[in-house]
C-alpha positions in Angstrom: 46.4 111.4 80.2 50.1 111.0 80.2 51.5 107.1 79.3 53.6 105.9 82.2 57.2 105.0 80.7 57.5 101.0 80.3 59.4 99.6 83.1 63.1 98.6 81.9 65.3 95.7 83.7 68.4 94.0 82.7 71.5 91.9 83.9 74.7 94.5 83.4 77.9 92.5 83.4 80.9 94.3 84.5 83.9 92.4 82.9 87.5 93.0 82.0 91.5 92.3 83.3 92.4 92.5 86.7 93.1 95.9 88.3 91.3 98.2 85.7 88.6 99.3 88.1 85.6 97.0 88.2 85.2 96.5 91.4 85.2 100.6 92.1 82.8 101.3 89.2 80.2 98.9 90.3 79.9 100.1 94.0 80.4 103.6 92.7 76.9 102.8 90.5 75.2 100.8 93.0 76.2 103.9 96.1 77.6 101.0 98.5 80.7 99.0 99.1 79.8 95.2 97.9 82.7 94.4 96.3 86.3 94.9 97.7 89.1 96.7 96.6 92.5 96.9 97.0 95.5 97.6 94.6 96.3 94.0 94.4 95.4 91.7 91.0 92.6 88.9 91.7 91.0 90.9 94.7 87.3 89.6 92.8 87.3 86.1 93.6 83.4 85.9 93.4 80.4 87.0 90.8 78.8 89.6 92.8 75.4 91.5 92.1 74.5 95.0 93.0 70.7 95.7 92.5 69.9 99.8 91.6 66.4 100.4 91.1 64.3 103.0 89.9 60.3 103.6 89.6 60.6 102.6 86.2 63.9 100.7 85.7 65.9 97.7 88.1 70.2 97.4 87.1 71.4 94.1 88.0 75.3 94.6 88.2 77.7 91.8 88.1 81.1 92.5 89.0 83.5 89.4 88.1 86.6 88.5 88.7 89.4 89.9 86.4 90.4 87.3 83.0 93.2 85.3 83.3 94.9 82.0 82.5 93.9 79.7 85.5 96.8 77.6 87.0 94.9 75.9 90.2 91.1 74.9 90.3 89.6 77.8 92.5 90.7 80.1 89.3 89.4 77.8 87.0 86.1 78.3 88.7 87.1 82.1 89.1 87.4 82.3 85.2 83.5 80.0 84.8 82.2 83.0 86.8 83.4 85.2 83.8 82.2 82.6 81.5 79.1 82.3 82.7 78.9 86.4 82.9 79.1 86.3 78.7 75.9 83.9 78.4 73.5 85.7 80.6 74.4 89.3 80.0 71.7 91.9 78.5 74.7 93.8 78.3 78.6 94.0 78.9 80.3 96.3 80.4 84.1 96.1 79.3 86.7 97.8 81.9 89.8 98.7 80.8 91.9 101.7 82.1 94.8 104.1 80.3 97.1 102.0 81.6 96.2 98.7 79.9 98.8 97.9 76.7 96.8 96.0 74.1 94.4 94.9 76.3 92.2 95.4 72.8 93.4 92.3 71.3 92.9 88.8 72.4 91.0 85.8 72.5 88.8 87.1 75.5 87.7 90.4 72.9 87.0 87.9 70.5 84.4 85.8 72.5 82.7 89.2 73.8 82.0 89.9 70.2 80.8 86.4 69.2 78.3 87.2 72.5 76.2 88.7 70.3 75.8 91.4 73.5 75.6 95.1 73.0 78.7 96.6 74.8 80.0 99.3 76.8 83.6 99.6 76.5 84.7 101.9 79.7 87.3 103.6 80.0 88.9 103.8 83.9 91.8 105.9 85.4 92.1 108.4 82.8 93.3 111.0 85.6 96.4 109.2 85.0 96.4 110.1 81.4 96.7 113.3 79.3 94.1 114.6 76.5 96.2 113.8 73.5 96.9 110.0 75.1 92.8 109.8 75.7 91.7 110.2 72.3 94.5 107.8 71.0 92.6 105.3 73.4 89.3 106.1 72.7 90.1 105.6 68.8 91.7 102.4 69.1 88.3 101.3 71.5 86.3 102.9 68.7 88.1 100.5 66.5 87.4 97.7 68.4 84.1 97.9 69.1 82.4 99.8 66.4 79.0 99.7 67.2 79.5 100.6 70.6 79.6 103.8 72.5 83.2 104.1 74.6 83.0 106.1 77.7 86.1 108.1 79.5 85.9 107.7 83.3 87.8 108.1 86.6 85.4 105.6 88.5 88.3 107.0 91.8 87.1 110.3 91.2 83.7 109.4 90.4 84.2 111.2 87.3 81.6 110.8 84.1 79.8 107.9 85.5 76.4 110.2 85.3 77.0 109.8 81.3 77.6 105.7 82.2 74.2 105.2 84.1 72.4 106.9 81.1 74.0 105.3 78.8 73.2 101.8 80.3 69.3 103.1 81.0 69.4 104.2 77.4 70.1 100.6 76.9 68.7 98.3 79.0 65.6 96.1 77.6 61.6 96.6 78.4 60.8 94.2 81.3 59.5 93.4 84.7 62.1 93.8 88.0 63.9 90.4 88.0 64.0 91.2 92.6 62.3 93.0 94.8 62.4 96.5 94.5 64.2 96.6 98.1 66.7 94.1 97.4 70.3 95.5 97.1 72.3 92.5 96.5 72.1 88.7 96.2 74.7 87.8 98.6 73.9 87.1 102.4 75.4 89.2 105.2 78.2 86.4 105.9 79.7 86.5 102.5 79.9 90.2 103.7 81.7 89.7 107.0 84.1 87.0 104.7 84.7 89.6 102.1 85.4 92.8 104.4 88.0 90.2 106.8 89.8 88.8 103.1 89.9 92.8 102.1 92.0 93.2 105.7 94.6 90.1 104.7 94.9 91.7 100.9 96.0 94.8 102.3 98.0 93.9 105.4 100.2 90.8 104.4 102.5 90.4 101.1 103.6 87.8 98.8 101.3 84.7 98.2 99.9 85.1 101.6 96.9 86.5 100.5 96.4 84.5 97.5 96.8 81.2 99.8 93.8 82.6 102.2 90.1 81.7 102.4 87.5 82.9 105.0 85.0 81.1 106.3 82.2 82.3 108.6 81.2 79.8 111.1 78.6 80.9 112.9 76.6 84.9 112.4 74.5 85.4 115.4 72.7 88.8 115.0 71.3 90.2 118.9 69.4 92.9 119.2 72.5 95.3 120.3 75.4 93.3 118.7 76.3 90.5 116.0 78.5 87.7 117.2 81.0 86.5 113.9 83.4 83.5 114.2 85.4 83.6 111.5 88.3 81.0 110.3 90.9 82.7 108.2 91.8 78.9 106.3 95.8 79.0 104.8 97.4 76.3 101.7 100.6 75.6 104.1 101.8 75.5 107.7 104.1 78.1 107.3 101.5 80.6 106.0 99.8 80.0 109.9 102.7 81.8 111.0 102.6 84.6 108.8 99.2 85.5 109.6 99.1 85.3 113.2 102.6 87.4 113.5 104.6 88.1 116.6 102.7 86.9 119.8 99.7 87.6 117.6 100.1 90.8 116.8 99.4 90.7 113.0 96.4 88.7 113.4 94.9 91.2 115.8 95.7 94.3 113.9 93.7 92.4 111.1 91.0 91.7 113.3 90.3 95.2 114.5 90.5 96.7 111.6 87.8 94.5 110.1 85.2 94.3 113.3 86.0 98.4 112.6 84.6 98.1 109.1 82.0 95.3 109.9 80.8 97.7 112.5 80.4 100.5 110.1 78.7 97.9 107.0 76.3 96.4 109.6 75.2 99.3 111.2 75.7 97.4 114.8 78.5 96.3 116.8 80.9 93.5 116.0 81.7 90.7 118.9 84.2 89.0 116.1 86.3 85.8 117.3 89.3 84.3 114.6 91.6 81.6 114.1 93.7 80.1 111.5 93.5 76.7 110.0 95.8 74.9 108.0 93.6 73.6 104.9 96.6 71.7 102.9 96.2 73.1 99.0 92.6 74.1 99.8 92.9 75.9 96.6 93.3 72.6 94.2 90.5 70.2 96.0 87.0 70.8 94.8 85.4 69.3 98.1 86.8 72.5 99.7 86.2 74.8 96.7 82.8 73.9 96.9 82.3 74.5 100.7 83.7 78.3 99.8 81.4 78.9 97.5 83.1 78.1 94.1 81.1 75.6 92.4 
């Protein structure tokens, strides 16, 4: 009789500078949007798990947000969710792309190797890159992280991430599911709606506007036909109200729609969604409000 394979499970840690591709990787793995993404630096604000099982293997992804040197409190807390990502890890995934410059040196590098982790370093973007500027990469990576395997991908073009997922199962440790087998994510659907309405502000205003925004979702009432969202798009100043409500509203409704649009399509129902702006002076720096949005 043939032996069943042992069941393998682990917590994957997707980690690396802002804008190399770590929010694209991880949905591309996990086959769904979770995370958002836009061109911008510091889209990731949150630690957010994507759950792929198998019949005899369960990936628990963590995308975090990108390193950098904090200079309010929420990206202090930002940077403890990357922290935290190093201690719990069965193993890191380290993003970098062909466009990073010495993004191979650095105190960050250094405390992924005194992890005592087994790595992945990845390699993102390189359809922006040539075959003789590839292997240059690759060898300095190589360098870097000897005992590790380095992997070429175009997470955009979903490119060689079929060699990524084997190399992680090849990987990943003996052990029971750490969720259910059904269980996609550990994030409930309001930090959803939040997430898909902050994606909208990213793209659609400039500047420090969407650096100076927070959502939060006041009340999620799912119907049988229809969920009802209230949502409160909070700003730092009273001049960023302004900003994002636009010209007799205009802005603020072109943001709307466009994220009901995508709710629609995420929740697989119609979208009765209401917003306002709030002035919350310097949410950013107070830790009674940091706390209410989640980063504690």
């Amino acid at each position: 009789m043939e032996q069943k394979p042992a069941h393998k499970s682990g917590f994957v840690n997707i980690l690396g500078n802002p804008n190399v591709g770590k929010s694209t990787i991880m949905n591309a793995l996990v086959g769904e949007k979770l995370s958002i993404i836009t061109a911008k630096a510091q889209t990731t604000r949150h630690r957010i798990m994507g759950i792929v099982n198998g019949d005899d293997f369960q990936i628990v992804y963590s995308d975090t947000p990108g390193i950098l040197k904090p200079e309010y409190r929420m990206q202090e807390t930002m940077m403890g969710f990357v922290n935290l990502a190093l201690t719990d890890a069965d193993m890191i995934v380290y993003v970098t792309d062909t466009v990073e410059k010495l993004a191979h040196k650095g105190e960050y590098i250094k405390k992924i190797k005194e992890a005592s982790v087994p790595v992945i370093a990845v390699i993102n973007k390189i359809d922006l890159s040539n075959q003789s500027e590839l292997e240059t990469i690759v060898e300095t990576w190589r360098e870097c992280f000897p005992a590790s395997p380095v992997i070429p991908v175009s997470a955009l073009q979903k490119f060689n991430l079929d060699a990524l997922l084997n190399t992680i199962l090849s990987k990943l440790p003996e052990g029971e599911p750490w969720f259910p087998k059904d269980q996609l994510t550990d994030k409930v659907e309001r930090f959803f709606a939040s997430e898909i309405l902050r994606e909208k502000i990213l793209l659609n205003y400039q500047k420090e506007i969407p650096y100076s925004v927070e959502i939060e979702i006041e009340s999620f009432k799912e119907e049988k036909a229809l969920i009802r969202i209230g949502a409160i798009i909070h700003v730092a100043r009273q001049s960023q109200k302004g900003i994002i409500i636009g010209h007799k509203g205009s802005m603020l409704k072109k943001t709307a729609t466009e994220a009901r649009k995508d709710m629609e399509l995420f929740f697989n129902k119609k979208i009765f969604l209401e917003v306002f702006v709030k002035v919350s002076k310097d949410w950013r720096d107070k830790p009674i409000m940091l706390k209410k949005f989640g980063y504690n």
